[in-house]
KOLMITI-28662 format. One record per residue (C-alpha): z, x, y; residue number from 1. Coordinates in steps of 0.5 Angstrom, whole numbers, m for minus. Layout:
% residues N
{atom {Z; X; Y}; NUM},
...
***
This chain:
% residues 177
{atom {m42; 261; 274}; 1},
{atom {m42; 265; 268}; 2},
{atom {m44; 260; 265}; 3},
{atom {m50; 258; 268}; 4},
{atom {m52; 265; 267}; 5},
{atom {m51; 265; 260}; 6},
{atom {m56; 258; 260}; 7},
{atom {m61; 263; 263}; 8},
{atom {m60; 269; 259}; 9},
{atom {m65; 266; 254}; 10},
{atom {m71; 270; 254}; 11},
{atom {m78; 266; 255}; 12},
{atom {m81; 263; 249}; 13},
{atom {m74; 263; 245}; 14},
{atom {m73; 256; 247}; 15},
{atom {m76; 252; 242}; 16},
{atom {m76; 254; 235}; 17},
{atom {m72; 253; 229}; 18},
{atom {m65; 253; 228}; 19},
{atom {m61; 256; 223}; 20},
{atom {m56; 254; 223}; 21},
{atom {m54; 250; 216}; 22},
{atom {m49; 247; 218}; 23},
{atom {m52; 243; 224}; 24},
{atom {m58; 242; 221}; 25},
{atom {m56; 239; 214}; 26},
{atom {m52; 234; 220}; 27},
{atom {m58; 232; 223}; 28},
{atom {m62; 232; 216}; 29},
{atom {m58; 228; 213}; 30},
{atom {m56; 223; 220}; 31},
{atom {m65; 223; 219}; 32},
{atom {m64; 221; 212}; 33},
{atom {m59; 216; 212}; 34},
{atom {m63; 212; 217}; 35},
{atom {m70; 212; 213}; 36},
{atom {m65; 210; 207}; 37},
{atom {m62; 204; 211}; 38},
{atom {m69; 202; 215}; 39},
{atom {m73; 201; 207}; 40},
{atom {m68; 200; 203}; 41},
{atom {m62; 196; 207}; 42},
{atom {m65; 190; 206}; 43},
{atom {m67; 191; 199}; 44},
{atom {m60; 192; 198}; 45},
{atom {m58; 187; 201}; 46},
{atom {m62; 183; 197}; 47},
{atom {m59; 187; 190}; 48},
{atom {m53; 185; 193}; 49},
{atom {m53; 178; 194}; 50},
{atom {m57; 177; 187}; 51},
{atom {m51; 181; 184}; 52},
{atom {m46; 176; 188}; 53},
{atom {m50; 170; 186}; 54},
{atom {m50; 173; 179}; 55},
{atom {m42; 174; 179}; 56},
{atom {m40; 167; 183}; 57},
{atom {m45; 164; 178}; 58},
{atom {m41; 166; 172}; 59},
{atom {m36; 166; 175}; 60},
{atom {m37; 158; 175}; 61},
{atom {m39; 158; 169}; 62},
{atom {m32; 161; 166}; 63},
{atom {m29; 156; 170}; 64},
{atom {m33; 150; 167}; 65},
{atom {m32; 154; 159}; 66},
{atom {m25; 154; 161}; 67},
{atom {m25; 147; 164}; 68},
{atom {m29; 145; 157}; 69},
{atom {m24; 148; 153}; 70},
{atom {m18; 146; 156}; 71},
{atom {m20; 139; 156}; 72},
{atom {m22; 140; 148}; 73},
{atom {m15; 143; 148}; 74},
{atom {m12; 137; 150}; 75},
{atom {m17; 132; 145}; 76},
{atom {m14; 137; 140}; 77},
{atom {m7; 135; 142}; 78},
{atom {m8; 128; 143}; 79},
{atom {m12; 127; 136}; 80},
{atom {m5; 132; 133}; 81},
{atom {m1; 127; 136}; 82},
{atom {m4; 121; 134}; 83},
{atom {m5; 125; 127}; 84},
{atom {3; 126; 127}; 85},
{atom {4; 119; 128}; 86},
{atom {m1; 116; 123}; 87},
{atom {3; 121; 117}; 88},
{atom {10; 118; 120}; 89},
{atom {8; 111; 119}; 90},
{atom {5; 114; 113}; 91},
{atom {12; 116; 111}; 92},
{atom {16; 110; 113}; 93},
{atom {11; 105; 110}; 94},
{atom {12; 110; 104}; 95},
{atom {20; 109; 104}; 96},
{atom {19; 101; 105}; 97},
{atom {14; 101; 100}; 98},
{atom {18; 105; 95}; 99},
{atom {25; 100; 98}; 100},
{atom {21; 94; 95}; 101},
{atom {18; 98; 90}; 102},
{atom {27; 99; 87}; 103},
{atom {28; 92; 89}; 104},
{atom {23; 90; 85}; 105},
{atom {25; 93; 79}; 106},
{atom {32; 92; 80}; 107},
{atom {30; 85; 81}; 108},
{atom {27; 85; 74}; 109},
{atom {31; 89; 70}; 110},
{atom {36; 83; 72}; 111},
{atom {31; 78; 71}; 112},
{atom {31; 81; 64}; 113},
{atom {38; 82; 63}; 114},
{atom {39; 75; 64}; 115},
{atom {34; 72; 60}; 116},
{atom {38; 77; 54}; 117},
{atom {44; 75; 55}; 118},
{atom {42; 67; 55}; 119},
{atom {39; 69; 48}; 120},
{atom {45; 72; 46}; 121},
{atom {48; 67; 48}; 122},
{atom {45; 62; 45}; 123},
{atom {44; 66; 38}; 124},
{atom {51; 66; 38}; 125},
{atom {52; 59; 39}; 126},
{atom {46; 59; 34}; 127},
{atom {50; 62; 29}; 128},
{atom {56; 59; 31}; 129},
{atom {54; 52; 29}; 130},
{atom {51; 55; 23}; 131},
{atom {57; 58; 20}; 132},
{atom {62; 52; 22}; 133},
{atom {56; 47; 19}; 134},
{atom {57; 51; 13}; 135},
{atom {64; 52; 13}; 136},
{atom {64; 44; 14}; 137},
{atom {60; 43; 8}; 138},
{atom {63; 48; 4}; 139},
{atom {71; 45; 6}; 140},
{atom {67; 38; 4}; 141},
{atom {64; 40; m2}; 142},
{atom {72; 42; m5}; 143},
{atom {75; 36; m2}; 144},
{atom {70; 32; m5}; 145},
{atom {71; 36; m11}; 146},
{atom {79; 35; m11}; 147},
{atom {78; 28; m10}; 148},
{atom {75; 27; m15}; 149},
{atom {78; 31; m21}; 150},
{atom {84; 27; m18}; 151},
{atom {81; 20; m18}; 152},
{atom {78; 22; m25}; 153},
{atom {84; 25; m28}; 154},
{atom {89; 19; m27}; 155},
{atom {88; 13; m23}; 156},
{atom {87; 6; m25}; 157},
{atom {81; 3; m23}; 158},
{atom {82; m1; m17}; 159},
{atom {86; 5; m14}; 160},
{atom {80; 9; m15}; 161},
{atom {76; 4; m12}; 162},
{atom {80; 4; m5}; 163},
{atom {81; 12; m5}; 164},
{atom {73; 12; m5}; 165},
{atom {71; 8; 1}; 166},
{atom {77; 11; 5}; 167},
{atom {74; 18; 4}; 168},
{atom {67; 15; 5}; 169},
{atom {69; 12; 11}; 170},
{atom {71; 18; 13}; 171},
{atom {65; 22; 11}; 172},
{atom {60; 17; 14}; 173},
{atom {65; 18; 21}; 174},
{atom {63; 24; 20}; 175},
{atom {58; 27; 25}; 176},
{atom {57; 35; 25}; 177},
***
């Protein structure tokens, strides 16, 4: 009963007004905003977000399909390095064939060379030979033919210097240098 005496301790006119109460009426204040607030701005709002998610996934999309580009530039790159680095590795090992051949060649022809030189030594030697036994057959001739006639000259009879001098020339006839 106290209760329902303090309900009508209230004096006539008194029941209706202003509260004062801060606290209780920035509550309800705030409660009457918020739902202004969200019944005009809500979907606007939702709006803004929905733009922005569709913004967000959108560039989101397109980092994905820049890093799907460049990944398959990457691997272009890749591929073009490794056809690069075979092409120098061919490059390399055509160059070692290459300069193979190029030493065989050379020593090939340095031996071709050599062997030509040393064929024409050989046959300037036997040149020369020839030439000094041919000289030293005509000298060794010249003094025998010499003797023989300062011997057929200084004593013989004539008969005997007739047979002496075909022997010798029979001889000489034979003779093929």
């Amino acid at each position: 009963m106290n209760s329902l005496v303090l309900l009508y301790h209230f004096p006539l006119g008194e029941g209706f007004g202003f509260n004062t109460n801060i606290f209780e009426t920035n509550v309800i204040n705030l409660a009457a905003v918020i739902a202004i607030v969200i019944s005009f701005v809500g979907p606007n709002l939702t709006g803004l977000l929905e733009d922005r998610k569709k913004t967000i996934l959108n560039n989101l999309e397109e980092a994905n399909q820049r890093a799907l580009e460049a990944q398959k530039r990457l691997t272009e790159a890749r591929a073009q390095l490794e056809m690069a680095k075979t092409k120098a590795q061919q490059i390399r090992e055509e160059g070692a064939v290459r300069a193979e051949q190029e030493e065989k060649n050379c020593i090939f022809q340095h031996e071709e060379r050599l062997s030509r030189l040393e064929e024409f030594k050989q046959e300037t030697i036997q040149f020369y030979q020839q030439k000094a036994l041919k000289q030293a057959y005509m000298y060794i001739i010249s003094k025998i033919m010499t003797r023989v006639r300062e011997r057929l000259n200084s004593g013989l009879d004539s008969t005997y210097h007739v047979v002496v001098n075909n022997f010798y020339v029979s001889r000489f006839t034979e003779y093929n240098p």
